[in-house]
N, C-alpha and C positions, 0 to 999 in steps of 0.2 A: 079584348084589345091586345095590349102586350102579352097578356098569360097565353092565349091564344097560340103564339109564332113559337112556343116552349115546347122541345117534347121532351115529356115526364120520361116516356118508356125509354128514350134514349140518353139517359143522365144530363139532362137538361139542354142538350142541345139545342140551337132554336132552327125552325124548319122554315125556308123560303120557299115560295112557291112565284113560279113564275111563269108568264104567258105563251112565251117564246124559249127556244133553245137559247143559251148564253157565251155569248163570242168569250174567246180563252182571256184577253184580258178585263171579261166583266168576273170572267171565274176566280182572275188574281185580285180584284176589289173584294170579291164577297169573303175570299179565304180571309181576307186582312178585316173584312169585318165582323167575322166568325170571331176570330183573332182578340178583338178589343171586347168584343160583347162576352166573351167567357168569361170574364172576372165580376161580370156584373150578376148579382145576387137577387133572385125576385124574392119577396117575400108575400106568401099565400094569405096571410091574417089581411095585407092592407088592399083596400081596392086601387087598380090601375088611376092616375089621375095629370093632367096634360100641365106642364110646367113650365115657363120662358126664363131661365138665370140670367137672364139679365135686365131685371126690371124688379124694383122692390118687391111688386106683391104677386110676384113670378106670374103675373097675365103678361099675352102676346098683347104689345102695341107698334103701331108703323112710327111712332116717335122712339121708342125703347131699339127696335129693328136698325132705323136711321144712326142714331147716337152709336149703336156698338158698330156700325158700318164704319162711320165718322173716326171711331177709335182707332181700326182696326186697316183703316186706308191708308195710314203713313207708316205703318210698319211692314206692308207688306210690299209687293213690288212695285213701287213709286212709278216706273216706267209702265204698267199696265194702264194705270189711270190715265193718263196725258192722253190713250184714245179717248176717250170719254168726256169731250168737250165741246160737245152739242155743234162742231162748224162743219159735218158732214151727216146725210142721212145716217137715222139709227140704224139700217141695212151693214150700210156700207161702217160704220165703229162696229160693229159685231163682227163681221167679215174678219178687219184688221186683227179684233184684242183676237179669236180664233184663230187667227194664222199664226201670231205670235207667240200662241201655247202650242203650238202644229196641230190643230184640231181639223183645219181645214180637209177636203177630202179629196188630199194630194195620193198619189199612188202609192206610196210607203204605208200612210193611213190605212189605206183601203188592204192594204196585202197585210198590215199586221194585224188588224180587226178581221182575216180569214174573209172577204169579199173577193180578192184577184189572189191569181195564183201568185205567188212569189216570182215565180220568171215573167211577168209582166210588171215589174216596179220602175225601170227605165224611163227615162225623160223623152217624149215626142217632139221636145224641140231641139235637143243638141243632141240625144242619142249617147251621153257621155257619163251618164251618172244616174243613180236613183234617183225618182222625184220627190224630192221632202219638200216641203211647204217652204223652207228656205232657199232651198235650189230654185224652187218655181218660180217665186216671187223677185229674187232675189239675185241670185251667185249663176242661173244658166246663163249659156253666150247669150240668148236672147232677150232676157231679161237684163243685163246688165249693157246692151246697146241700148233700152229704152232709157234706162238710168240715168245713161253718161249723156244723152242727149237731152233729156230735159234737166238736168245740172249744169247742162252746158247755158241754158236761158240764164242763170247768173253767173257764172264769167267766174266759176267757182272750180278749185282742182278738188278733187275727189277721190278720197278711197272705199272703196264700197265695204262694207262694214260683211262680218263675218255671218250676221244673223237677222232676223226681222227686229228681235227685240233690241240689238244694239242701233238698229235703224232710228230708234225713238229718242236719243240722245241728241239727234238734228234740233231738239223742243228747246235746248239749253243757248242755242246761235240767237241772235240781234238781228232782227230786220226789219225793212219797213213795216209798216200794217198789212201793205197789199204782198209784200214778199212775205209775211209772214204768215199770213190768209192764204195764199194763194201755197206757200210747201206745205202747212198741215194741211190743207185739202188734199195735195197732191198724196202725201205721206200714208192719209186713210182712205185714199181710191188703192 
């Protein structure tokens, strides 16, 4: 198990092995968890054995799992959640909370992940900027005519917001049911 990933011969280093070559920012994950795992001390007398801290008698449970979710959802970023409200396909709230973290696989993505060359990061719709998942979505001319015309269905002045995730601050507005139904749809298309 654990003892396994240790090598002895190299002062305890632990050794990963993996399937595939490793894009340069999986190499800056692993440093950083090379990083944390060095202070951790195995000891040879006890055998490896599988543990959950947070659940009294440290067994994995989907109640113990849920609960520390529960804990752990209103401290972190409040605005993540509000995709997550079951009023459009599970597809499409995946899509958005991913865009919102820029996961999507806008051309910046794909050139920093070593996929496209770096002189291919440019926007195909305005030709004016790199394309991050906020340009796309978001801040291109193209994108922001689609914007101002469906804002324009309520009769509402608008300033397009600097980023996807301040987009989500629209949750905190007053509207009818069906205006309200009708922008978080729009919001997680």
């Amino acid at each position: 198990m654990i003892a396994d990933m240790v090598d002895n011969e190299n002062q305890g280093q632990w050794k990963f092995q993996f399937r595939r070559r490793l894009y340069d920012w999986e190499v800056d994950q692993l440093n950083i968890l090379g990083q944390l795992l060095s202070v951790v001390q195995l000891q040879e007398s006890q055998e490896d054995f599988l543990q959950w801290k947070w659940s009294k008698d440290l067994s994995f449970s989907v109640k113990s799992a849920y609960s520390k979710w529960e804990d752990q959802k209103f401290t972190e970023d409040k605005e993540l959640f509000t995709v997550w409200k079951n009023i459009c396909p599970p597809k499409v709230e995946l899509f958005v909370w991913m865009a919102i973290q820029g996961c999507i696989a806008s051309k910046s993505v794909l050139v920093n992940n070593g996929i496209l060359n770096s002189n291919l990061g440019q926007c195909l719709l305005c030709n004016a900027t790199e394309e991050t998942p906020n340009h796309l979505l978001l801040l291109c001319d193209v994108a922001r005519r689609v914007w101002e015309s469906v804002i324009s269905w309520w009769n509402v002045v608008w300033i397009c917001p600097s980023n996807l995730k301040s987009l989500l601050f629209w949750d905190s507005f007053k509207f009818s049911k069906f205006g309200e139904a009708l922008l978080a749809g729009f919001l997680l298309l």
